[in-house]
C-alpha positions as CSV (number, residue, x, y, z in Angstrom):
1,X,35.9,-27.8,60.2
2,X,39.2,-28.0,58.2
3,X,38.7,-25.9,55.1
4,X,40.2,-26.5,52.1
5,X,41.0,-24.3,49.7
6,X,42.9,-24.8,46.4
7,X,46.1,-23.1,44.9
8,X,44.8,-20.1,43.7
9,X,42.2,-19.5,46.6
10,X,44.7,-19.9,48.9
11,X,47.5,-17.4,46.2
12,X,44.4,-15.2,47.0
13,X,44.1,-14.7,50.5
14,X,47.8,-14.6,50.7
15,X,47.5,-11.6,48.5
16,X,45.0,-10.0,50.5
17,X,46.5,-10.8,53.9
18,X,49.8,-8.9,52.2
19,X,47.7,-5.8,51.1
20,X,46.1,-6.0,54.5
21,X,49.0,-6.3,56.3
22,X,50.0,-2.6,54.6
23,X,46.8,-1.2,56.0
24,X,44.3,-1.2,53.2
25,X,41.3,-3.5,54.5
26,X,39.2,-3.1,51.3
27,X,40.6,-4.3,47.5
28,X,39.0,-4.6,44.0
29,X,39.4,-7.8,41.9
30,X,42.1,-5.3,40.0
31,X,43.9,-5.0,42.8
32,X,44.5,-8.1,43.6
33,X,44.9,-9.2,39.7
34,X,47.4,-6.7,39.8
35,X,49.7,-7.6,42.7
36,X,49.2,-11.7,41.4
37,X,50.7,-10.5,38.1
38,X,54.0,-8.9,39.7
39,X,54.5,-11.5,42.2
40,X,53.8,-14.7,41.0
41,X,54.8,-16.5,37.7
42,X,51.6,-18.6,37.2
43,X,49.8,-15.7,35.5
44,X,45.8,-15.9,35.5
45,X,43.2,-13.8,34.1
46,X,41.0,-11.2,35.2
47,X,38.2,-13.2,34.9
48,X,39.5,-16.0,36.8
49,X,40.5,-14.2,39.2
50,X,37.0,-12.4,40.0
51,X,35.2,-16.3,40.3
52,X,37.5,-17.7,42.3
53,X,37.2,-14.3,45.0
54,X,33.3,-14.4,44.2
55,X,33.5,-18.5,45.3
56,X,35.4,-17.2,48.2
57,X,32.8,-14.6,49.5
58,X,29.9,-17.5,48.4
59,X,32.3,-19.7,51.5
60,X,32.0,-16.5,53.7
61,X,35.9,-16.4,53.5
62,X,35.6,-12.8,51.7
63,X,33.5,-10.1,52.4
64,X,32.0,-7.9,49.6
65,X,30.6,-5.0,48.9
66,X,29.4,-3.2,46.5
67,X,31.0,0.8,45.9
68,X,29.9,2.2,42.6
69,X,29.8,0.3,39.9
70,X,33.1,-1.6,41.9
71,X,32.5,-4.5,44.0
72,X,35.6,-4.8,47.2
73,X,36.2,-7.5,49.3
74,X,38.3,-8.2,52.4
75,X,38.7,-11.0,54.4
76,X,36.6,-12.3,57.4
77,X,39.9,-13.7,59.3
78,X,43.6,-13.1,59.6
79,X,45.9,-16.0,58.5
80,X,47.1,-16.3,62.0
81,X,43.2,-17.5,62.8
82,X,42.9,-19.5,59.7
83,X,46.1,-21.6,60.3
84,X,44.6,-21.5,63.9
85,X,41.1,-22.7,63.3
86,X,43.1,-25.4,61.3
87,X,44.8,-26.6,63.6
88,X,42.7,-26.7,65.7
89,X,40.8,-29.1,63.5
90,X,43.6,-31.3,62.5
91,X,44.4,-32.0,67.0
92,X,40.6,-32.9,66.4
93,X,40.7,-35.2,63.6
94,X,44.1,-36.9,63.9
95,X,45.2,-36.1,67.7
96,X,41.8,-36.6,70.0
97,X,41.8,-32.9,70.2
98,X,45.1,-32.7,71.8
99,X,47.0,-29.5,70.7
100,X,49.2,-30.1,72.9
101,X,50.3,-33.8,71.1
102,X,49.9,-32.2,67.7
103,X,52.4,-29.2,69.0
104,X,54.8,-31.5,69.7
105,X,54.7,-33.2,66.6
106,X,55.1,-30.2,65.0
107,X,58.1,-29.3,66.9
108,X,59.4,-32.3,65.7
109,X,58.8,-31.8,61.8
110,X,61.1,-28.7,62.9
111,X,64.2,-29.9,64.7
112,X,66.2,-31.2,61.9
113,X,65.5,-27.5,61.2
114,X,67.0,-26.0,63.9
115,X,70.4,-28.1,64.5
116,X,73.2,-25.7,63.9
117,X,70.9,-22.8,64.1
């Protein structure tokens, strides 16, 4: 099933792949605030922030737990197996469940891409 996520759920989860991808697998609501705030110029607030990561873990998309007084989260998937899973429903839904066919159209969306490259 193809989930759907909106623009700051999915600024989210690119924020935690990026801290995961450094090698920390756990991150606060601060943390993340934190990073949003230096990399992106649609700024959002704390609070915001902290419901849209506490609708995530209510999707099982985020993990959390509670440390302290702290609550941390991490993801339950990498982006490579979110884009796959994806995929995988969109060959379902518009392809017969070809990947093959939908890879190909893909490669296609690419080409103009690729001349000259």
């Amino acid at each position: 099933m193809l989930s759907k996520h909106g623009t700051l759920e999915s600024a989210i989860l690119n924020v935690l792949w990026d801290l995961e991808n450094e090698g920390i697998y756990t991150h606060s609501v601060k943390d993340v605030y934190e990073s949003m705030k230096r990399n992106y110029t649609d700024k959002r607030a704390y609070t915001t922030i902290k419901t849209v990561m506490d609708r995530l873990h209510e999707k099982n998309i985020l993990i959390r737990f509670k440390q302290g007084r702290k609550f941390y989260y991490r993801t339950t998937m990498t982006n490579r197996e979110m884009v796959a899973n994806a995929l995988k429903d969109i060959a379902s839904r518009y392809c017969n469940g070809d990947i093959v066919k939908l890879s190909q159209i893909l490669n296609s969306l690419t080409e103009p891409y690729l001349v000259g490259a």
